[in-house]
N, C-alpha and C positions, 0 to 999 in steps of 0.2 A: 292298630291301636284302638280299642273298645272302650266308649267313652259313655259313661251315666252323665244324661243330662235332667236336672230335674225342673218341673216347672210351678213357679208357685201359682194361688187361688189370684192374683193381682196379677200377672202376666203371661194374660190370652192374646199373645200378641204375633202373629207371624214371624217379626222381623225383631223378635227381641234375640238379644245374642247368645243365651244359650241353644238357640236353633240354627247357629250358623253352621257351616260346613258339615252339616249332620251325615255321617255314613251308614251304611246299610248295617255294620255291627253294632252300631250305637244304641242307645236303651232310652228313649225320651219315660221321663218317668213322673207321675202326677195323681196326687193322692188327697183325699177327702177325709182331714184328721183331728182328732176330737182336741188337742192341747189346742188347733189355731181358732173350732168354733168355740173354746168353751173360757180362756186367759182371762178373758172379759164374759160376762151376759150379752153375748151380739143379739142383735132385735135378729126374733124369726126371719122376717123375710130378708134381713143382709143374709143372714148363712144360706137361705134358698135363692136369692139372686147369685151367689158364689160359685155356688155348688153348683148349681145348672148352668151357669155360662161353663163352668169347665168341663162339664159333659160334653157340654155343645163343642167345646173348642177341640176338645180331646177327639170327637167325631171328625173334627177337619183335619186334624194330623194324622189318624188311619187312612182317611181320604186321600190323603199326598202320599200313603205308601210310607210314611213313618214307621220305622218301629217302636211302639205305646205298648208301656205296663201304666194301667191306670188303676186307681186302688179305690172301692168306695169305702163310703163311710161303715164302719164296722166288719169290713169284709179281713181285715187284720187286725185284732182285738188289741194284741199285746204290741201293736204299735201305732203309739200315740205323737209321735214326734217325725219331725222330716230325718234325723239322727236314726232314729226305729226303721225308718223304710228302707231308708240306704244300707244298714247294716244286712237286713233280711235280704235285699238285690244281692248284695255282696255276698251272700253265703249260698245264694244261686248259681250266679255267674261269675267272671270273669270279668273285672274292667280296669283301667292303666290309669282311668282320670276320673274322676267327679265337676261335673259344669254346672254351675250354676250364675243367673244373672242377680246383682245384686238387690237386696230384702229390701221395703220400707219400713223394714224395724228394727230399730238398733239390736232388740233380744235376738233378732234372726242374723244378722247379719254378726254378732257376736258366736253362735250356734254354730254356723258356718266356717268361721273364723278356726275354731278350736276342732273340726271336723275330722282333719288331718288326722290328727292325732291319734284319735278312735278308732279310724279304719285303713292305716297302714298304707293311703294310695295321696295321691297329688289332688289338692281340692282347686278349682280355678273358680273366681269371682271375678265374672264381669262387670263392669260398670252400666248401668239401665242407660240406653239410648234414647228412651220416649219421653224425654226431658229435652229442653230448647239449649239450658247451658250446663257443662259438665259442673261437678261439684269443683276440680282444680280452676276454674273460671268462678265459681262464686269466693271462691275460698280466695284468689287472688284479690277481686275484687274487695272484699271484707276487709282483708288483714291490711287494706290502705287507705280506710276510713276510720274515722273515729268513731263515726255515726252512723247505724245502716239505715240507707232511707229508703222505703220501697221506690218512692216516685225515682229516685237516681238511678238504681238498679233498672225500674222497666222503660224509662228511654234508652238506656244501652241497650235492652233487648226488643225494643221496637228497632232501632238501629240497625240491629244484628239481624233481624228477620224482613225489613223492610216493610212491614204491615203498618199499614195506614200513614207513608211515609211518602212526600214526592221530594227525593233526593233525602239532603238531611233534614228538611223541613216537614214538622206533623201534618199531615193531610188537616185543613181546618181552619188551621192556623194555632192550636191549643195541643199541648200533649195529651191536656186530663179535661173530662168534662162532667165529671162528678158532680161540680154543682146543679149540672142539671139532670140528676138522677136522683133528685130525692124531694119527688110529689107524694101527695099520698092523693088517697083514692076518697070519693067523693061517697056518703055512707050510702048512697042507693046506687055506686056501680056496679055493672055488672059486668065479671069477668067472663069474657065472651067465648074463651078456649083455654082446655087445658092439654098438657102433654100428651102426646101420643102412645097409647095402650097397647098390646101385646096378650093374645089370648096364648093362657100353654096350651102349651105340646106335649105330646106324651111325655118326651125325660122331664121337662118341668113340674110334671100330672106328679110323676115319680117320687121328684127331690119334695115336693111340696108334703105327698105322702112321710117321706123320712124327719122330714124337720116338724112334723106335727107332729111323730111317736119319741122324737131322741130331745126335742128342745120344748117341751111343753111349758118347762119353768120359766124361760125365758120371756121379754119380755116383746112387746106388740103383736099389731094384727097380720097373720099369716095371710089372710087371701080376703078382699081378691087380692091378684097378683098381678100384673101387668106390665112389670119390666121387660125391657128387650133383654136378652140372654145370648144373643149373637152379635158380628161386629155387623154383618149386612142389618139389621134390625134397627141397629144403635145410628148407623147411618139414617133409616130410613125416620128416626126419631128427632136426630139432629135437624133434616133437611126440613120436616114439618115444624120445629123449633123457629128455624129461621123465617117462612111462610108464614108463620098464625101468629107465634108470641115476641118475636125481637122487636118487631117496627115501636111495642109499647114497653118494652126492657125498658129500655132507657129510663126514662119517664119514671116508671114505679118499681126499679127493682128495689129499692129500700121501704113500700108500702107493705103493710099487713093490713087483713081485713079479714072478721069471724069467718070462722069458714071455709075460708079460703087458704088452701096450705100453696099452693105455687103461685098462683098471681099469672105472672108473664113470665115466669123461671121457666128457662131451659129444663131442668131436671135432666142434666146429662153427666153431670160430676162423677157419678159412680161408674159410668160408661169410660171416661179420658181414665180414671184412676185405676179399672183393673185393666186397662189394654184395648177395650171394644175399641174406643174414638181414637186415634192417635190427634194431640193438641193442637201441633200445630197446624195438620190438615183442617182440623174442627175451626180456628180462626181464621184461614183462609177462606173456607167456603161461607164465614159472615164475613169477612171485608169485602168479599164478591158481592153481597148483599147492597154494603154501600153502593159500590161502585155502577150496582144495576139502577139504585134509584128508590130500591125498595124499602130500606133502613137507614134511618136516620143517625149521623154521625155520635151522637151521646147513646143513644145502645148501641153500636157497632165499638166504638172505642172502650163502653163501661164493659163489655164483654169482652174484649180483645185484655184489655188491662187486668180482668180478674184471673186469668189462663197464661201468660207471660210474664205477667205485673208480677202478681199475689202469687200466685202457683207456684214460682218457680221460685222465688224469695222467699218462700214457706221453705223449701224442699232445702233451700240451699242452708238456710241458717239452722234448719235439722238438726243437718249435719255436720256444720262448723261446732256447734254446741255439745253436741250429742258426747257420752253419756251425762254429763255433768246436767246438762240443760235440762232433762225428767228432776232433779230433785229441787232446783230453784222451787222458793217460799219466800220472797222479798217483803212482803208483806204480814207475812207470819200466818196465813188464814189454817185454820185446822180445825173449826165446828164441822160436825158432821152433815151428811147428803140430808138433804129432808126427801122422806117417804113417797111423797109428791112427785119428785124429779122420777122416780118410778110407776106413780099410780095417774098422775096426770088431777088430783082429790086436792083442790085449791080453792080458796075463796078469791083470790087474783084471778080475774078471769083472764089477763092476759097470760101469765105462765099456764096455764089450765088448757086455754087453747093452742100455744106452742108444745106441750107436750101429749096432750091429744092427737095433734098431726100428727105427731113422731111417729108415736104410736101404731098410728094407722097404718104412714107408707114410708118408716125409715126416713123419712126426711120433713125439714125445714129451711127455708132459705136465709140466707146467710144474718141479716137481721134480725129475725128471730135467734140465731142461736149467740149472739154477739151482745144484742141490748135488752133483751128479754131472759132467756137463761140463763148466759154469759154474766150478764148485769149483775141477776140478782146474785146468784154465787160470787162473786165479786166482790159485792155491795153488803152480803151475810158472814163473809169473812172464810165459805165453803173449802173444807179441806180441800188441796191441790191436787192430791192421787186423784181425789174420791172421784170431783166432779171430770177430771179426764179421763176415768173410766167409761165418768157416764158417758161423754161423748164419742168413746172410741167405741162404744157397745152398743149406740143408738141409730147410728146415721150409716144410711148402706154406702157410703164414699169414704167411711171412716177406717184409714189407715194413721199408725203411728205419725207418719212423716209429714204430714198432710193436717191432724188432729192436734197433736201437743204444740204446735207453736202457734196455732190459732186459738187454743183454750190458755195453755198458760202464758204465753206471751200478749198476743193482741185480746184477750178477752177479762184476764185475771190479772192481767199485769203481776206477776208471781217473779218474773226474770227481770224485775227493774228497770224497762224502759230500752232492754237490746232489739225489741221487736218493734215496738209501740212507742211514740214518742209521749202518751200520758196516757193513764187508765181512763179506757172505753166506759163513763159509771156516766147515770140519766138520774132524774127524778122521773114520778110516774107521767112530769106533763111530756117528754118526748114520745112514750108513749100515746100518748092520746091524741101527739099530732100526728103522728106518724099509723095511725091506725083508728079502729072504733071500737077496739074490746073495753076502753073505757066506758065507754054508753050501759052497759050493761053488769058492771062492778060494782061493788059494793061498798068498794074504796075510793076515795076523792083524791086524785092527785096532787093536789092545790093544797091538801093539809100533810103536814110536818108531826103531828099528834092529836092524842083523840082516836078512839076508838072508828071511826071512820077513815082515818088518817093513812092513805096508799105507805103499804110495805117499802115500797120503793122510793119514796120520796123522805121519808123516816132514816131510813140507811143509810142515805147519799148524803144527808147530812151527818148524819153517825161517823160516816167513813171518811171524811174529810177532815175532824174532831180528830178520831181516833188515828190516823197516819199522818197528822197533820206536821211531824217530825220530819217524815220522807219526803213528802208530797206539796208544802211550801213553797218549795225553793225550786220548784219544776216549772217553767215560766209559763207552758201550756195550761197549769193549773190556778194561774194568778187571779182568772176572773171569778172562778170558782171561790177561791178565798179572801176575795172583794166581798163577795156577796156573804159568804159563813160572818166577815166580820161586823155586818150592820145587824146580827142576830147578837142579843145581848146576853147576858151570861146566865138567865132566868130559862133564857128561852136554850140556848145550847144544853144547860139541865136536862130540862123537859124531854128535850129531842132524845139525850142518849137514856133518860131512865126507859121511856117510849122502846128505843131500839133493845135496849137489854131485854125488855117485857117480849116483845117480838120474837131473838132470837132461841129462849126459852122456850116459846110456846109455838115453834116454828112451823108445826105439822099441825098447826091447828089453824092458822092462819089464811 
């Protein structure tokens, strides 16, 4: 019995389960294809971080003696879809089954779904094992709360995994030590070390070559280039992770500072998410951290909680929701993308510098894309597709499953409070404590109006006005509209003619 197993651009994984019981007739099959670079504008270097890991991985399966049909980019013109490949295998050869492990994208996983049908043979969809809990375990868990609360969710999977646990008690004495993760940085510090770099290799020299000739349009800087594209690589990036920048995780992973796009970030998020890192080894080898003496419990725990916590109550409430959960609008937002969120051309020097990073290396850390772009989309009222586009097309970590319930649920509050217990919204002063691109702006965050008057600070009031139907009676929100109410009805005015001026002239701003 000859079996097509195919493998997608997110699962470079040895041990994922379409590689199980692989036989010598079997067809491992993995292809480089233009519907998955192109659904969205993915920034250059995600499609070239993609594509090159799966060279590279596709190399280690010829290695074990696999048998690899690997397809590059344009070497099959008239097939643009995973549906296109398997039809062309199939009118080669001969196979009884189609394997596949399951998508992180509902479109794919619905694609799949309907497969059968197209080509006449048995399709099997396995479940993705490089997850801590299956989705019948979330899904359990969910449909016997009223509430989903992350922190409940990731003590049961501290529990479950035992990390940072002696017995049933948290190593510490605290499950969560959040509140000591949010210093900011001092405006003369200097960040001592960044992520560890990776020079290419020829297939990287390669892809780097193809995604400069096929994705010109797209947006950011192609090279340098410096991701690891292997899983020994992604190892060897983690373990310098843990050495140079965890001991100060803690401490500042919620800091921003000009200039500085990682801080003390990891920068390994797109490694766990196509397959290099497996997760829960990756929290192991920092709880080991603690336990040597080397890392201090508030970054070893704020790290361990963002990869079992967050990760996996991303993934899980995905799912539970999916496909309903992409069209939630609770808020009604539908002004268009401003120009900016593409060109990085702001007079906000702090959006200016968080999409500048982007820019550059595919990524920002989680802060930045929560209270700074998140915010102001948010806070602007940013149609709901639009700005999850942007971030499904921005960030080399940005998968569906992983993207849409950090943007419209914790970032846009768009799903009404299933993710987030109140909308993530700032004036410009969290900003400015949290960072120093205010030092250098043109906007005052302290003013409300007035042609000086920070974008952000303008909205926040706007936006508390303007939902204040929804957003009242939300008790998370009560101090918020403590304060809206000692602003008198002159000044509330002011505020929203101010914000309507604003979002008219938004790409000018």
């Amino acid at each position: 019995m000859a079996v097509l197993r195919l493998i997608l651009g997110d699962q470079l994984s040895h041990n994922i389960p379409t590689l199980n019981d692989t036989k010598e007739d079997d067809l491992v099959l993995m292809a480089e294809l233009r519907d998955e670079a192109t659904y969205v504008k993915h920034h250059k270097k995600k499609i070239a971080f993609i594509f090159s890991a799966m060279r590279h991985f596709a190399d280690e399966l010829k290695a074990a003696k696999l048998n690899l049909r690997y397809i590059q980019f344009n070497e099959l013109q008239d097939c643009t879809s995973f549906t296109d490949i398997i039809k062309n295998e199939l009118n080669k050869s001969t196979y009884d089954e189609v394997v596949v492990t399951e998508p992180g994208e509902y479109r794919l996983l619905d694609e799949f779904i309907n497969l059968e049908g197209k080509i006449g043979i048995p399709v099997s969809i396995y479940e993705d094992n490089r997850f801590i809990a299956t989705e019948d375990e979330f899904n359990q868990w969910a449909s016997s709360k009223s509430k989903l609360i992350m922190e409940n969710w990731y003590r049961m999977m501290r529990k479950k995994t035992g990390l940072l646990m002696d017995g049933n008690k948290p190593i510490g004495g605290d499950w969560n030590f959040d509140k000591q993760n949010r210093k900011s940085l001092k405006k003369d510090h200097k960040v001592s070390t960044t992520p560890l770099e990776f020079k290419p290799d020829k297939i990287t020299r390669q892809v780097l070559s193809l995604v400069n000739n096929e994705f010109d349009d797209h947006l950011g800087d192609l090279e340098p280039f410096s991701f690891a594209v292997t899983s020994a690589d992604a190892r060897k990036a983690l373990k310098y992770f843990i050495q140079h920048q965890l001991p100060y995780f803690g401490d500042y992973q919620d800091a921003m500072l000009s200039g500085e796009a990682f801080i003390y970030h990891s920068v390994i998020s797109h490694y766990i998410n196509c397959g290099l890192l497996d997760p829960l080894e990756t929290c192991k080898a920092v709880e080991k951290a603690y336990h040597d003496g080397s890392a201090p419990i508030n970054a070893v725990e704020g790290f361990i909680r963002q990869i079992i916590g967050w990760r996996e109550f991303i993934r899980g409430v995905y799912w539970h929701y999916m496909p309903d959960y992409k069209e939630m609008n609770f808020l009604n937002a539908r002004n268009p993308l401003p120009e900016f969120y593409w060109t990085g051309r702001t007079k906000m020097n702090c959006i200016s510098e968080a999409i500048n990073m982007t820019r550059r290396h595919a990524y920002s850390h989680h802060i930045q894309r929560l209270m700074v772009t998140g915010n102001f989309a948010n806070l602007a009222g940013i149609d709901i597709q639009a700005i999850c586009d942007w971030y499904l097309a921005v960030y080399a970590d940005a998968y569906e499953w992983v993207e849409l319930p950090n943007t419209l649920g914790m970032a846009l509050y768009a799903d009404g409070g299933l993710l987030g217990t109140k909308p993530y919204i700032s004036t410009g002063k969290y900003i400015k404590r949290m960072s120093n691109f205010c030092d250098s702006c043109q906007y005052d965050p302290d003013a409300s109006t007035g042609e000086s008057a920070c974008p952000f600070t303008t909205l926040y009031w706007n936006y508390l006005i303007r939902n204040e139907k929804k957003l009242r009676t939300n008790p998370r929100m009560a101090l918020s509209y403590r304060n809206l109410d000692r602003l008198n009805a002159t000044d509330k005015a002011e505020i929203q003619r101010h914000a309507d001026f604003l979002i008219t002239e938004i790409d000018n701003i």
